[in-house]
N, C-alpha and C positions, 0 to 999 in steps of 0.2 A: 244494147237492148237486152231484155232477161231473158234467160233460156227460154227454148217452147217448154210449156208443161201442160201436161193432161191425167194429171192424175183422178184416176177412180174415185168416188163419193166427194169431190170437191166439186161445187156448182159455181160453175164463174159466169154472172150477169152484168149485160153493158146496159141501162138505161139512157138511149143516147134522142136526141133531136137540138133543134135551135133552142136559142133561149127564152127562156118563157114558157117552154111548153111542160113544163112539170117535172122535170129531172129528177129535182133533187127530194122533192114530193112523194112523188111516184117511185123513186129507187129509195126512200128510208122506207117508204108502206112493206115495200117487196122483200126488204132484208126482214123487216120484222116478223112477215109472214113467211119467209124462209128459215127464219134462225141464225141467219147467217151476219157478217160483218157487212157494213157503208161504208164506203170511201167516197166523196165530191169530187172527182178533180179536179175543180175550181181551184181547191184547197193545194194540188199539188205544181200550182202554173207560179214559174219562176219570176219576181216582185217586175221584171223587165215587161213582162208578157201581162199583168194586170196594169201596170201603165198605163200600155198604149191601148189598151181595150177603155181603160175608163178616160183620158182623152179623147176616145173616139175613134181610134185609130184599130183597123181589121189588122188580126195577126195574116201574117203569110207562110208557107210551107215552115219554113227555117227557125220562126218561131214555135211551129207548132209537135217539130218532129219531138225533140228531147223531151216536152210533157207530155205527148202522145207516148215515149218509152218508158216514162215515168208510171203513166196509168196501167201498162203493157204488163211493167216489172210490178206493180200492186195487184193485176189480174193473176199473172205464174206462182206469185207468192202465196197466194191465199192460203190457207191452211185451211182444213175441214171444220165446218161443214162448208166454208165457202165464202162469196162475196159478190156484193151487188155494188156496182160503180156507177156513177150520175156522170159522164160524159159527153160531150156535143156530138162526137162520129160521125162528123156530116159526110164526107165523106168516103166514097168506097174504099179508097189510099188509103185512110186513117183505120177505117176497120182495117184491114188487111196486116195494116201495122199492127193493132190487137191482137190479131190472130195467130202471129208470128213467133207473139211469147205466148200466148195461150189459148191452142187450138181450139180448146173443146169451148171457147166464149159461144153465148145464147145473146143476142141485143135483142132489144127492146125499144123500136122506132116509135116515138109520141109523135105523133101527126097531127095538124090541123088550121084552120082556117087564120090566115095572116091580122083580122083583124081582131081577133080572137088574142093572138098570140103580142101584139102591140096592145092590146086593152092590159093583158096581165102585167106584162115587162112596166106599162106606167103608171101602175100599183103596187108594187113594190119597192120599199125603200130600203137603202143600204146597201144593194148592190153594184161591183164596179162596173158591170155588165149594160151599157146606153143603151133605150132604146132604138138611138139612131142608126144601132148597128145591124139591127133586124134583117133588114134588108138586103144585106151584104153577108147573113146565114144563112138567110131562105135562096139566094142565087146560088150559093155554094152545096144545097144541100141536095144530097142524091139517097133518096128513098132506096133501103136495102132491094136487091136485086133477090127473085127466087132462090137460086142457088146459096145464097146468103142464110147461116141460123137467123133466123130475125121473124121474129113475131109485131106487127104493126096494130097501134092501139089509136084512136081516135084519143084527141084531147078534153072532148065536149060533154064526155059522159063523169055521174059520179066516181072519186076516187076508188069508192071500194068495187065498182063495176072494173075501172080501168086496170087496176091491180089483178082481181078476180082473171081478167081475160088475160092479159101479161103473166103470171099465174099457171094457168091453164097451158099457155102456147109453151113456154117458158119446160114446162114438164114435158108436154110432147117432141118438146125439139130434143130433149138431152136425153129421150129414152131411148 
């Protein structure tokens, strides 16, 4: 796992929820109006672990720790001004793993309505991401707890609204 890092004027943001609810949307908006670098972590899941997702098949813990350290060591890393990452973090175990290399992380929970969330996933082409797996992210998924940096953003409103409020909280958490 990468060292914890908190370094001063580096902004490390998690854009996390199930799939389909705008990640990777929502975290390129945020870096752009940060300044900062995107990373996907889609991009960083080992060709074993896109597989069994596009099979159909839900990862488990053991799949998911090493690209969860993967995303960890791309959060510690950042370089200034920073970086915005599109990760699932469903749950609070997986934050906490984030945490671990990079205390000072802000998430960014996109929330919303399940059929909401299966309309998009089967609209979109290209991904290895089934909708059939919805189901089995929304069971696993634990909405950030207060104690938690996390700012909560509804899926339902315009992009520039959702960013704008992500944005906002985003600043306040890290002040």
């Amino acid at each position: 796992m990468a060292r914890p890092s908190a370094r001063p004027g580096v902004r490390r943001v998690v854009v996390m929820g199930v799939s389909g609810a705008g990640k990777s949307t929502v975290g390129e908006a945020l870096a752009r109006r940060f300044g900062t670098a995107f990373v996907d972590a889609d991009d960083l899941h080992p060709a074993a672990n896109v597989e069994k997702m596009r099979s159909g098949i839900p990862l488990v813990d053991a799949d998911r720790m090493p690209w969860l350290d993967l995303v960890g060591a791309a959060l510690a890393e950042a370089p200034a001004p920073g970086v915005v990452v599109a990760c699932s973090a469903l749950r609070r175990a997986y934050r906490d793993r984030l945490r671990a290399a990079a205390p000072d992380v802000v998430f960014v929970a996109l929330e919303g309505d399940p059929v909401l969330l299966a309309e998009r996933m089967g609209a979109r082409a290209g991904h290895f991401m089934p909708a059939t797996l919805l189901a089995s992210q929304l069971a696993s998924y634990e909405s950030p707890a207060p104690d938690e940096r996390a700012v909560r953003c509804g899926i339902d409103a315009p992009l520039d609204d959702i960013v704008a409020t992500a944005a906002a909280g985003v600043d306040a958490l890290a002040a």
